[in-house]
N, C-alpha and C positions, 0 to 999 in steps of 0.2 A: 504494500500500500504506500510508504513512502516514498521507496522509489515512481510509482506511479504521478504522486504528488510531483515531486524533481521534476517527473519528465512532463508533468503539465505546463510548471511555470517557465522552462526551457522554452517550450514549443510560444509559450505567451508574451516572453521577452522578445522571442525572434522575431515575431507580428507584428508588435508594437514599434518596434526598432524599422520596422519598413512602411508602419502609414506617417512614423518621424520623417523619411526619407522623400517626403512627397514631395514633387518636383511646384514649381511656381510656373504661371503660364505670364512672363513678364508683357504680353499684349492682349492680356484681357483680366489680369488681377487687378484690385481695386487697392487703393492707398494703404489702407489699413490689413488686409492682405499682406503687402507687400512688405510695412513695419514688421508685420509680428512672426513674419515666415524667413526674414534675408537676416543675415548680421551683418551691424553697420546702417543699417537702414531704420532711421528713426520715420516718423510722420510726416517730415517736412519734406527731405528728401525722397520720403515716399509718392507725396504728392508734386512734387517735380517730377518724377518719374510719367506717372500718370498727364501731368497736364501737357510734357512733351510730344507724349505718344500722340494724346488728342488733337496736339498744333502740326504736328510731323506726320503722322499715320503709324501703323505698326511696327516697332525696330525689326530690321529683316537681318540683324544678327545681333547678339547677347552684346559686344562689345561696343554697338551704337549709345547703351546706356552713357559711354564717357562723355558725349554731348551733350548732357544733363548735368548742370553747377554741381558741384559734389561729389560726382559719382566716378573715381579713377579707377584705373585696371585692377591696384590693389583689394580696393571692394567687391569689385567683378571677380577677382581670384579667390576669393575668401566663398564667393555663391555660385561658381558656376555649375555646382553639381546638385544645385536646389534648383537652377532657373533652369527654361525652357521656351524654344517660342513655336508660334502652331498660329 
């Protein structure tokens, strides 16, 4: 029986660890979104994000973000494996 228990919270850790891993859709998340899912991305920044897309159109790759006040490769390197575009 214990072991059974072990091998439930194994199997519960490894689940949860992959809806943490949920990618961002950076041309269709919303400000607050985008704060609470990127690190380094506060609200402000987040809403720059979004109001560029709106005046620009969709970024047609992850590193157009650096066109956004605030936003360098550094932060881009820190999230590229949460963002995505679609």
């Amino acid at each position: 029986m214990k072991a059974l228990k072990s091998f439930f919270f194994i199997v519960l850790f490894s689940f949860s660890s992959l809806l943490y891993a949920a990618q961002v859709n950076i041309n269709t998340a919303d400000a607050e979104t985008l704060s609470s899912e990127l690190t380094g991305i506060g609200q402000s920044k987040a809403e720059a994000i979004v109001a560029y897309r709106e005046q620009h159109g969709p970024y047609r790759q992850i590193e157009d973000l650096t066109n956004v006040k605030g936003i360098g490769m550094a932060t881009i390197d820190k999230n590229k494996s949460r963002m995505k575009l679609e």
